[in-house]
Phi, psi and omega in degrees: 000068172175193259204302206245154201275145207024073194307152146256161154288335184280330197246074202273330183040231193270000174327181184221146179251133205232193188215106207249170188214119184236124170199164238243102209283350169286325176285282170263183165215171186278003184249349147303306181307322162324284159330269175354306193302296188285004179259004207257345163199188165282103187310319196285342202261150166241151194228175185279183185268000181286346166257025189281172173270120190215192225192131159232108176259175197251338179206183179287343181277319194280350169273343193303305182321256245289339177293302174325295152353298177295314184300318197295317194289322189296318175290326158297304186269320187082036184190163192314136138277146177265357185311147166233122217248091171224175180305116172311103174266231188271130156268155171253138187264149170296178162319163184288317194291321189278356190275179226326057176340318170248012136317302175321335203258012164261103180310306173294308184273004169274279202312348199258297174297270187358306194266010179257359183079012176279129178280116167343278208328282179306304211303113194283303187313282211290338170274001148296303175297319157323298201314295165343282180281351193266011176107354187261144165105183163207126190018295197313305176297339184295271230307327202278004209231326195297324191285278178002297214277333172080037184293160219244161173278344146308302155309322192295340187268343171314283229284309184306002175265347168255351142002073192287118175003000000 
């Protein structure tokens, strides 16, 4: 969502800091991720643009959605949204130091996925354990998801420390 070409965080110019979602449409539909979307934060607060809230569709139906959409939550809460519902253009993945930013700061299992060749960015085992270690999921669920994920017994005891009950 913006203008100058190959944004930094020091040099951000009119970006936005986003989120891109690539998912499987057999599985979810975009008027779910929606839901999701307006339930996950607040529509209402405006922010300078490098936090505004915004929608980026790819086409004309995911805008038709998402308009809709805007109108239905807007109608459901009762009050202005600030979100802005615009076209995808080219996105930038963040610096490498912002991808999954609290997975980093549990240091021994980043270091650990790395030297196992896993790349942040992509890797669903590191967003998941990001989810994980940032406070998200519970015990319970680690424990049913850590084989699935294929975690080493050694990362998995890394990772349960970070874990909440």
């Amino acid at each position: 969502g913006g203008t100058t070409k190959n944004p930094t965080y020091q040099n951000l110019g009119d970006h936005t800091e986003t989120v891109q979602l690539e998912y499987d449409p057999i599985a979810t539909s975009y008027d779910r991720l929606l839901e999701m979307f307006w339930g996950f934060h607040d529509a209402t607060a405006c922010h300078k643009r490098q936090y505004m809230s915004a929608i980026f569709y790819h086409d004309q139906e995911q805008k038709q959605i998402a308009e809709d959409s805007f109108k239905k939550q807007q109608h459901k809460i009762g009050k202005t949204l600030a979100t802005k519902i615009l076209p995808a253009e080219t996105f930038y993945d963040a610096e490498d130091y912002h991808q999954k930013y609290l997975l980093q700061r549990c240091a021994d299992v980043c270091k650990s996925l790395r030297a196992a060749g896993v790349n942040l960015k992509t890797s669903h085992v590191a967003a998941r354990l990001n989810g994980y270690c940032s406070g998200n999921g519970s015990k319970a669920s680690f424990e049913a998801e850590c084989t699935q994920l294929g975690l080493s017994d050694q990362l998995t005891e890394m990772a349960r420390r970070y874990v909440k009950q």
